[in-house]
SEKOLVO-904669 format. One line per 3 residues: number of its first residue (from 1); their letters; for each residue y, z, x of N, C-alpha, C. Coordinates in steps of 0.1 Angstrom, whole numbers, plus 2048, in hexadecimal, padded with zeros to 3 digits. Atoms other than C-alpha are relative to their C-alpha. Layout:
BEGIN
NUM> a> Y/Z/X/Y/Z/X/Y/Z/X ~ ...
This chain:
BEGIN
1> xxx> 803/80D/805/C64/4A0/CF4/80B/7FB/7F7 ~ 7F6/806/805/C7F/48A/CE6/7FB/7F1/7FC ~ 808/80D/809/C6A/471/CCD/80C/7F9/7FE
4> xxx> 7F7/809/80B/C7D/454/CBF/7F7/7F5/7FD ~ 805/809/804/C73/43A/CAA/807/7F4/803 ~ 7F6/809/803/C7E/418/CA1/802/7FE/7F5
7> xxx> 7FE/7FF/80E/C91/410/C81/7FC/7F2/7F7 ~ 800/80A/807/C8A/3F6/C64/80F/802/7F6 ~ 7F9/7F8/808/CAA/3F9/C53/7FE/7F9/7F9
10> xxx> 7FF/80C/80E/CB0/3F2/C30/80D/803/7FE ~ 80D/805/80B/CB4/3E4/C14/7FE/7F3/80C ~ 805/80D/7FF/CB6/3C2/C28/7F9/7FD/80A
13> xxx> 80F/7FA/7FD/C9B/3C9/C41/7F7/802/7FC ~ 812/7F7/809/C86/3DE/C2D/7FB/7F4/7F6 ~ 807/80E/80A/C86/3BF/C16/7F8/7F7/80B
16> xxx> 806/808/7FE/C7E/3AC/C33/7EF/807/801 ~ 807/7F9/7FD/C65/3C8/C3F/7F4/7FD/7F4 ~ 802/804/809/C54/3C2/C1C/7F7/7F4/7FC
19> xxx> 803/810/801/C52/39F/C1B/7F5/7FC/80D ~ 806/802/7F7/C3E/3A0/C3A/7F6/805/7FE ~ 80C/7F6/803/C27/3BB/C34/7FB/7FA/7F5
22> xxx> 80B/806/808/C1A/3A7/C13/801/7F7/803 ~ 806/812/7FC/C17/38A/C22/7F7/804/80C ~ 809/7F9/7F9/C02/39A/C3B/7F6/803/7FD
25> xxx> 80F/7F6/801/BEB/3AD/C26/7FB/7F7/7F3 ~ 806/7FF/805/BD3/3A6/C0C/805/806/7EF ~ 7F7/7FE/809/BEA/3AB/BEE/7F8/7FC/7F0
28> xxx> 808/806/80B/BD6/398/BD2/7F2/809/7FE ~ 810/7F6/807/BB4/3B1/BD4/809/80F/803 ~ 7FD/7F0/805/BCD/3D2/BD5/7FF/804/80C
31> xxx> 800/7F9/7F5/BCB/3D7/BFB/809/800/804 ~ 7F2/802/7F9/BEB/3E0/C0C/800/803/811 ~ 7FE/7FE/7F5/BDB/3E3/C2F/7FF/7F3/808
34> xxx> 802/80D/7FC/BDA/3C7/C4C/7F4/806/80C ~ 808/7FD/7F6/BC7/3D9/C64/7FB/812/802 ~ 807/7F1/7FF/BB3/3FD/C6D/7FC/801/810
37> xxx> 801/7FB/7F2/BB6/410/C8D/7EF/804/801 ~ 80D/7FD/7F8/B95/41E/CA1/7FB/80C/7F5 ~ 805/7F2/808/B96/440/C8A/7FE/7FA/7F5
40> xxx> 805/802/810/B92/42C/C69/810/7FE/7FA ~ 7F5/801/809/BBA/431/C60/806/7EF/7FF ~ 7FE/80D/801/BC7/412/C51/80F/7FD/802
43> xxx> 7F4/806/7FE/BE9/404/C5A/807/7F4/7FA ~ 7FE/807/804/BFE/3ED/C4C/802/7F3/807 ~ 7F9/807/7F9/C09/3DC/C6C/7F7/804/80A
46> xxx> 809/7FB/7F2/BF2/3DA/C8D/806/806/80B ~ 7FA/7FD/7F5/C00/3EB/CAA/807/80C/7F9 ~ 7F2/7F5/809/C18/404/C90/7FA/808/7F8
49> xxx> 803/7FA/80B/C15/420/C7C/80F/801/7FB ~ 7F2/804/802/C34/415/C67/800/810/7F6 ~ 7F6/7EE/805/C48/43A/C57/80A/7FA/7F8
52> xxx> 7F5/7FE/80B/C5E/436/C37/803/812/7FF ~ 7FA/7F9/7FF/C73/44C/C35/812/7FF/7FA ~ 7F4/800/804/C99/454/C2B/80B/802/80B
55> xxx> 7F8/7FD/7F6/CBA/454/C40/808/802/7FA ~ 803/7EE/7F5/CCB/46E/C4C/7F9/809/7F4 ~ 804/7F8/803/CB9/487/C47/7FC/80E/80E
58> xxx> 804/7F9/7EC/CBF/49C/C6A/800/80E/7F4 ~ 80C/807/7F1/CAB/4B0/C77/7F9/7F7/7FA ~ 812/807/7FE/C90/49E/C6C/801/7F2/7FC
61> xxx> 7FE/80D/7FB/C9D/47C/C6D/80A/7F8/7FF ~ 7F3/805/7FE/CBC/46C/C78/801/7FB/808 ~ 7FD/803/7F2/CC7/451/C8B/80C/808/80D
64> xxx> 7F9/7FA/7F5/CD3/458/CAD/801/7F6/811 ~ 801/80B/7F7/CDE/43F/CC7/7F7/7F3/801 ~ 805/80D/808/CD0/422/CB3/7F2/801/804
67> xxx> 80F/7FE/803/CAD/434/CB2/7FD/80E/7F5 ~ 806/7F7/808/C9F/448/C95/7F8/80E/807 ~ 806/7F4/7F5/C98/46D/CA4/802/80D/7F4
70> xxx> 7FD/7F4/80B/C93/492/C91/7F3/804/803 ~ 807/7FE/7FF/C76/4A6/C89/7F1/7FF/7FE ~ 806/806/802/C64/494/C74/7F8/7F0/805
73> xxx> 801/80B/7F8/C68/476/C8A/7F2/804/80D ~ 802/7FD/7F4/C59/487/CA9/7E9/808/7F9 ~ 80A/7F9/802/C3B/49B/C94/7F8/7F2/7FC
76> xxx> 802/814/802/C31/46F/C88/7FC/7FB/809 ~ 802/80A/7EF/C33/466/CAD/7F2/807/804 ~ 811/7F5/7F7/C13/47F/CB6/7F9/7FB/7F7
79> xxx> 80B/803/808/C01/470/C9C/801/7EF/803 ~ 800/811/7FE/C0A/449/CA5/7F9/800/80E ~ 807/802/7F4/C01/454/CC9/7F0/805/7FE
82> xxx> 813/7FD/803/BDC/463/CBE/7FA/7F1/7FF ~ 7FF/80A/806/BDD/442/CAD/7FC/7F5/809 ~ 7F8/80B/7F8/BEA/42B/CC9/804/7F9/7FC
85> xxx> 7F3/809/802/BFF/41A/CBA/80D/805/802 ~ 7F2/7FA/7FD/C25/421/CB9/808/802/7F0 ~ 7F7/7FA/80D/C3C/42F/C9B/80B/7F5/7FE
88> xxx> 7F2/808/803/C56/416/C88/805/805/7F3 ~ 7FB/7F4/80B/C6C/42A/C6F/807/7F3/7F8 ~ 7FA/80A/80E/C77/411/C4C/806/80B/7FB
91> xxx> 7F3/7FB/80B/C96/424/C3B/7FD/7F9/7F3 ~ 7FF/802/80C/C8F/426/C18/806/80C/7F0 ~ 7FC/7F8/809/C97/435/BF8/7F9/80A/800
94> xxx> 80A/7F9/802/C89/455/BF1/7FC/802/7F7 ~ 806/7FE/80D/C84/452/BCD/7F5/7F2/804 ~ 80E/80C/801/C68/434/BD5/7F9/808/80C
97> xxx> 808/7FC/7F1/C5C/449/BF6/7F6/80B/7F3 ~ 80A/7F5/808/C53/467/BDD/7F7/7FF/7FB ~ 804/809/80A/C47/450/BC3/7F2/7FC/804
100> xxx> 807/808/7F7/C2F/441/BD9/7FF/7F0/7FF ~ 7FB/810/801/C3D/41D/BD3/7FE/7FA/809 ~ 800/806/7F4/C41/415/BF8/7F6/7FF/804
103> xxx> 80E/7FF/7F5/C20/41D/C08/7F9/7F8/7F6 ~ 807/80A/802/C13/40B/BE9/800/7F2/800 ~ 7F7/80E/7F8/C26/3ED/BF1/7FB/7F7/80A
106> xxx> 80A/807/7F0/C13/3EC/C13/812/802/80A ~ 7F5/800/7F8/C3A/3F5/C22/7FD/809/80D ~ 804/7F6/7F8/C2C/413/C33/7F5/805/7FE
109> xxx> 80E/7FD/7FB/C0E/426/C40/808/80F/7F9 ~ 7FE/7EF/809/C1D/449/C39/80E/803/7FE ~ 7F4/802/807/C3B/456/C2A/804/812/807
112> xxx> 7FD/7FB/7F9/C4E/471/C40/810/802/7FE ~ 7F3/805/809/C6D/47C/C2F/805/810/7FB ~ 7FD/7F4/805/C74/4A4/C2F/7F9/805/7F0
115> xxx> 808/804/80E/C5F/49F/C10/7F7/810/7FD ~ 808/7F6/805/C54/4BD/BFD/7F5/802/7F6 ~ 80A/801/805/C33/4BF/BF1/801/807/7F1
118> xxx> 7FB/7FC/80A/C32/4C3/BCB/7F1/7FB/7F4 ~ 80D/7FF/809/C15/4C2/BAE/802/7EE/801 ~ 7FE/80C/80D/C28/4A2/B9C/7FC/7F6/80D
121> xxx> 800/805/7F1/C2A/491/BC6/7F4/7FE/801 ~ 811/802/7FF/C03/496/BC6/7FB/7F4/7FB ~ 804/80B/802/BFF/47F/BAF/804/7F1/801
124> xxx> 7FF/808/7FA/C0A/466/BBE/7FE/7FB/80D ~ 805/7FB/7F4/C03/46E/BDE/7F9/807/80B ~ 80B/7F3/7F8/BEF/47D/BFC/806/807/806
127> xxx> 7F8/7F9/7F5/BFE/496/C0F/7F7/80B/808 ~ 806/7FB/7F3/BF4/4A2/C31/804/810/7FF ~ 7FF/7F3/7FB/BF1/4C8/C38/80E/806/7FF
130> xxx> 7F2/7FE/7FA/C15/4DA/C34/805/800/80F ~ 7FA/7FE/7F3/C25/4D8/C58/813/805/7FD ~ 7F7/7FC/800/C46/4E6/C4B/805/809/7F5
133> xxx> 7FF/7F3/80D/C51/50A/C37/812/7F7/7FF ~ 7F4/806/800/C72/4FF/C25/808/806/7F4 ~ 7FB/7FC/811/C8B/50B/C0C/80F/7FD/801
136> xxx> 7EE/806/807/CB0/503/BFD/808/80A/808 ~ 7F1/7FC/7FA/CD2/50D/C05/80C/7F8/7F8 ~ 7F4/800/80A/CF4/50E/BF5/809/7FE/809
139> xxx> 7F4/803/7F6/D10/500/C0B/80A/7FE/7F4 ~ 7F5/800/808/D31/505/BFC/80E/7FF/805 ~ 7F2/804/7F6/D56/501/C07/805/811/800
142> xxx> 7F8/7F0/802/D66/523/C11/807/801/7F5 ~ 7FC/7F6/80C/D6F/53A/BFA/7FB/7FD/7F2 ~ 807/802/808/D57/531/BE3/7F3/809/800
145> xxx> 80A/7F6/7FF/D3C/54A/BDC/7F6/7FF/7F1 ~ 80F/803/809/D1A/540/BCD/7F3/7FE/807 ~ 80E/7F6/7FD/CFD/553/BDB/7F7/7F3/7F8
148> xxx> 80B/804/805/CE7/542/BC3/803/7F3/7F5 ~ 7FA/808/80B/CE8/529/BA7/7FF/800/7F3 ~ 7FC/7F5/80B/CEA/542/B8D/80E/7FD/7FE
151> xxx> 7F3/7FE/7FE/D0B/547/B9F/80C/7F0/7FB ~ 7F9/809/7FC/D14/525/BA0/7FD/7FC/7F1 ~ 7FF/803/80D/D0B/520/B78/80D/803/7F7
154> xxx> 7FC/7F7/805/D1B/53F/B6F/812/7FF/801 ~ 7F8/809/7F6/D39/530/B82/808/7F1/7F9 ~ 7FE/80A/807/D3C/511/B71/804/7F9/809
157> xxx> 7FF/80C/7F5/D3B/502/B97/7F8/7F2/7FD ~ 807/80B/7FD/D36/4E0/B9B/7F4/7FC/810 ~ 80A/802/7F8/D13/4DC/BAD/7FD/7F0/804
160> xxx> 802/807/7FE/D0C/4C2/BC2/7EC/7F9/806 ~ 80F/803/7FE/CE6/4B3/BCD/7FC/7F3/7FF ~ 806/80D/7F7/CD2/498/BDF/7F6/7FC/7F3
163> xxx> 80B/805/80B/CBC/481/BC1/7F5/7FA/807 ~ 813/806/800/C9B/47F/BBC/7FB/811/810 ~ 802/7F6/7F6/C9C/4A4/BD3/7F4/80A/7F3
166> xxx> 806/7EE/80C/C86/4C9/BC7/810/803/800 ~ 7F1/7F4/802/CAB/4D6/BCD/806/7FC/7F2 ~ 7FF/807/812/CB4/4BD/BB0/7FC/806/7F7
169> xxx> 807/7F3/80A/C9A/4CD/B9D/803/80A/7FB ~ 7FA/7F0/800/CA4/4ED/BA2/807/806/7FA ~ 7F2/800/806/CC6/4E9/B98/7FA/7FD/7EC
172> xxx> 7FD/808/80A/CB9/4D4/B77/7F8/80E/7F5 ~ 806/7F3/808/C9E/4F3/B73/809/80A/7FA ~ 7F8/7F8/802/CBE/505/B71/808/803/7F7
175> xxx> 7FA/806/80A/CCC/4F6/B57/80E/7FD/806 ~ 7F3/7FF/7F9/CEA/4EB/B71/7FE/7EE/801 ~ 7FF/80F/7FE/CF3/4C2/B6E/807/7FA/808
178> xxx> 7FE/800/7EF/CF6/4BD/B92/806/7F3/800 ~ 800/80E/7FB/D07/49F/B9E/7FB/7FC/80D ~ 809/802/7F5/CF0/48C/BAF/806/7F4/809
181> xxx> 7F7/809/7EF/CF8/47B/BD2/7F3/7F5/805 ~ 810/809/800/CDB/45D/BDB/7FF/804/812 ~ 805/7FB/7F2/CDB/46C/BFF/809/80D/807
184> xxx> 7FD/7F1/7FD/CE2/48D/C13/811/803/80A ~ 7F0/804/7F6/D01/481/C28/80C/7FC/7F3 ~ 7F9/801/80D/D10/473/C04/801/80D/7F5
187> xxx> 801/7F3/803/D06/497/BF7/811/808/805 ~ 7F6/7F5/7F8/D1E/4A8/C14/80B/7FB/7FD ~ 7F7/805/801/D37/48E/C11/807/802/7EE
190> xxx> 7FD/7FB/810/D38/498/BE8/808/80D/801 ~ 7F6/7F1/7FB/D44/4BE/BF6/80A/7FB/808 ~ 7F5/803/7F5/D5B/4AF/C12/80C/7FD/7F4
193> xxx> 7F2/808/807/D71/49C/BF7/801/807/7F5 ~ 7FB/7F9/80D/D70/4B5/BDA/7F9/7FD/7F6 ~ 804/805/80A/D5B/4A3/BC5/7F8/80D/7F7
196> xxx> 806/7F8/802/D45/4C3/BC4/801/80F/806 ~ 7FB/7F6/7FA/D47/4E5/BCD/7F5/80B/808 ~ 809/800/7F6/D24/4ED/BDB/7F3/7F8/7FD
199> xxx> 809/809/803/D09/4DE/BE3/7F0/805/801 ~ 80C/7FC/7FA/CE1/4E0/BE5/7F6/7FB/807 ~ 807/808/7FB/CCD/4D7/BFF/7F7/808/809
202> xxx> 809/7F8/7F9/CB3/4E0/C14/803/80A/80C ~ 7FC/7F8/7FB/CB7/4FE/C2C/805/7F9/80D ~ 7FA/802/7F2/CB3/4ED/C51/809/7F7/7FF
205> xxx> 7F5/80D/800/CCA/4CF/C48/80E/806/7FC ~ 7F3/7FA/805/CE4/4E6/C3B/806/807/80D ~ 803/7FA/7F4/CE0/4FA/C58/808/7F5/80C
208> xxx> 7F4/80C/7FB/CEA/4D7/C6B/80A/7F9/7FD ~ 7F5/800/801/D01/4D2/C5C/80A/809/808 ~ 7F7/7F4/7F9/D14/4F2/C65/805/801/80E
211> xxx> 7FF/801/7F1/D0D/4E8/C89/80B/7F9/805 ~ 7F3/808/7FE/D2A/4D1/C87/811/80B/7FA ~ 7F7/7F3/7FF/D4B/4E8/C8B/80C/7FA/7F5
214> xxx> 7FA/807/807/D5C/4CE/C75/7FB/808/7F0 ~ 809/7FD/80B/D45/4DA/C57/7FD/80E/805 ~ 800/7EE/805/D40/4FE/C5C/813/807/802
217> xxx> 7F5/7F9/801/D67/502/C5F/80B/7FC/7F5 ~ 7F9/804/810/D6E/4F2/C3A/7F0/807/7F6 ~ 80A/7FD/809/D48/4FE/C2E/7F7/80F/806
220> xxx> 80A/7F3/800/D30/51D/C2C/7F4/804/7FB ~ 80C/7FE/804/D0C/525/C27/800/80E/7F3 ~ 7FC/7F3/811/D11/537/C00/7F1/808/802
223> xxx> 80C/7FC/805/CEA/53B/BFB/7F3/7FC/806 ~ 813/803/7FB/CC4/53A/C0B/7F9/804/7F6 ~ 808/7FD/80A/CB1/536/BED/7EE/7FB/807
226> xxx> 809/7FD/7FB/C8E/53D/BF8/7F6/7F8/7EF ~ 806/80A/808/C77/51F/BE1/7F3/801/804 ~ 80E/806/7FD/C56/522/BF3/7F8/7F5/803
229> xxx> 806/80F/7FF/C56/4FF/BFB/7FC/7FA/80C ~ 802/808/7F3/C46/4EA/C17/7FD/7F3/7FD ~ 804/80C/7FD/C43/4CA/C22/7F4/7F9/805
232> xxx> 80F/803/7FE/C2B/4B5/C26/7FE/7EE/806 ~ 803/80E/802/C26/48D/C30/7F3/7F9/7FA ~ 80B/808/809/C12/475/C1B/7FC/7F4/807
235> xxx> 804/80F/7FC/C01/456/C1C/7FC/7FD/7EE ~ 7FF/805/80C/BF8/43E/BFE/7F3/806/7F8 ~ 80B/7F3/808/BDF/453/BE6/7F4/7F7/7FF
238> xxx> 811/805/807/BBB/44B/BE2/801/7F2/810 ~ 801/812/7FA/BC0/42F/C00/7FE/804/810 ~ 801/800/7F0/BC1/43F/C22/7FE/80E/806
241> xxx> 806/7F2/7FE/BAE/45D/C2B/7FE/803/80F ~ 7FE/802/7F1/BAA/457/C51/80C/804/801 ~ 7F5/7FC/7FD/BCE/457/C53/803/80D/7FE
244> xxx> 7F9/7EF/802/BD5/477/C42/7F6/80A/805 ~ 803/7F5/7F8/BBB/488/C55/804/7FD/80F ~ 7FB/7FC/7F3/BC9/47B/C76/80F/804/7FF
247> xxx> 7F5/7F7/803/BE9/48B/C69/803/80C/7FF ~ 807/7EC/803/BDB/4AD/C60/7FD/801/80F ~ 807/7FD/7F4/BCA/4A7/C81/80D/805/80D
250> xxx> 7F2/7FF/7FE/BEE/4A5/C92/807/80B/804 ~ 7FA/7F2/802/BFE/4BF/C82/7F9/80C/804 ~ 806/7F4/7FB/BE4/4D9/C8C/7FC/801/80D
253> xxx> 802/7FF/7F5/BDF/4CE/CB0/810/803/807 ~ 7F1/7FD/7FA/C0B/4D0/CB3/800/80E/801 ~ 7FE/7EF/802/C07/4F5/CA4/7F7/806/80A
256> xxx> 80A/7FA/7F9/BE8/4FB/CBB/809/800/812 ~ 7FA/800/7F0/BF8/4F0/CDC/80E/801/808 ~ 7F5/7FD/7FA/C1B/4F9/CDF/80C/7F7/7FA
259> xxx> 7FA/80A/801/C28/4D7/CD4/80B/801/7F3 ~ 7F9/800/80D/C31/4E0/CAE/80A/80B/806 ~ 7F8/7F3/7FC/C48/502/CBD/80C/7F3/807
262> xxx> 7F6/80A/7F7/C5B/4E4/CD6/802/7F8/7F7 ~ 7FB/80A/80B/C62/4CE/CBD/807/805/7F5 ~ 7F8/7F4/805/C6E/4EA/CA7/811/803/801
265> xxx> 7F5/7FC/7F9/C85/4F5/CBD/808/7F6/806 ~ 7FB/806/800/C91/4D9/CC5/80B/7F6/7F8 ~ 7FC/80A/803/C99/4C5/CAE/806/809/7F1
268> xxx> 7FC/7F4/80D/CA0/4E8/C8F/808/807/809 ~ 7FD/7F6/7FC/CA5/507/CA4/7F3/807/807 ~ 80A/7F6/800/C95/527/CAA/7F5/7FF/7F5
271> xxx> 80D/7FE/80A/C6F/526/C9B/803/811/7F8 ~ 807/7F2/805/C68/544/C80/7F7/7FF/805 ~ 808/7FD/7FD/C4F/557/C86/7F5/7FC/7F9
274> xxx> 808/803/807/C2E/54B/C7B/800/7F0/7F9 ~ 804/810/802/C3A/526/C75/7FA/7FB/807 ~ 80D/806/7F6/C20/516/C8E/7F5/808/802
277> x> 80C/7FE/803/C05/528/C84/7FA/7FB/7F4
């Protein structure tokens, strides 16, 4: 299966995207929907289940031949088709995706964004069932050696990191004053030119990185730091309960029937064992 969406880009789209969607809805009594599918989930937009989200963020979402594709994209699409409607992906910030700004907005229906579920994330948001085990990584430039970010303190390397991330966190838990990058491609591009000397980011995206022979023959996987974290997609809290159960619903019929393992593999690698169960 080779899902793709379509994009809203921003900002000057997403403004328009925006501007439409409250003029659409019901804005004045606090509702940000215009319409509600057959199962009860409520949408912003008839025919769509519109996806905020952040770009790039490969695998799990990057354009690709002027269509938005990855793994988060494709696990979206099984839930738009339960749905009948079709998937439209709005590029936005991820510090308002986390936040839950957007979906209260009425910009989007759910928020789909490598997004790691988190206490402080709760409250603001709903989040569907984990569909993804996930943890950090340390990319560094050869001949640099920092296992951990102990190492990389101890070191007095300059750390680099994606804002408004857990990896952020991580670092900040660390007492390490990361310079922050406002997206994951401006992250790498911070190691490419020296600005920094490694960086932290989540494991599969580092991982793709490497896939490019350009970048694993100036860089190197320092550290798999093992965080315990998974992912999760949301919707706007307290407002759309339909939706996040036909999301749960989704994710456990992809792991049931083969679909979450092909999509996996596809669009990451090799499944661990025991991720699709």
């Amino acid at each position: 299966m080779n899902a793709q969406a379509s994009l809203t880009r921003s900002p000057a789209l997403a403004a328009l995207t925006v501007s439409v969607a409250l003029v659409a809805t019901a804005c004045s009594s606090g509702s940000t929907t215009s319409t509600t599918t057959a199962s009860g989930a409520k949408l912003v937009k008839a025919g769509q289940l519109t996806t905020c989200t952040h770009l790039p963020y490969a695998p799990f979402q990057f354009e690709k031949g002027g269509k938005v594709v990855g793994f988060d994209v494709s696990m979206i699409d099984l839930v738009a088709k339960d749905l009948g409607v079709k998937q439209v992906v709005v590029d936005k910030a991820f510090e308002t995706i986390k936040t839950g700004a957007d979906l209260n907005a009425g910009i989007c229906d759910v928020a789909a964004a490598g997004m790691t579920i988190t206490d402080e994330r709760k409250q603001n948001l709903d989040f569907s069932i984990p569909y993804f085990d996930a943890t950090q990584a340390l990319l560094a430039r050869k001949g640099v050696s920092a296992a951990s970010l102990e190492d990389v303190k101890s070191q007095n390397l300059k750390l680099g990191s994606q804002s408004a991330t857990t990896g952020e966190d991580l670092a900040h838990a660390k007492g390490i004053d990361a310079m922050s990058f406002e997206s994951s491609d401006a992250e790498l591009n911070g190691l490419r030119t020296g600005k920094v000397d490694v960086i932290i980011q989540d494991y599969p995206v580092v991982l793709n990185w490497l896939k490019d022979k350009a970048v694993a023959a100036k860089f190197q996987l320092a550290g798999n730091l093992n965080t315990g974290e998974q992912y999760g997609f949301a919707v706007r809290k307290g407002a759309n309960p339909k939706l996040l159960a036909a999301i749960d619903k989704a994710i456990k019929q992809a792991k049931s029937d083969g679909t979450y393992k092909k999509l996996y593999e596809q669009w990451i690698g090799t499944i661990p064992k025991g991720a699709d169960s």
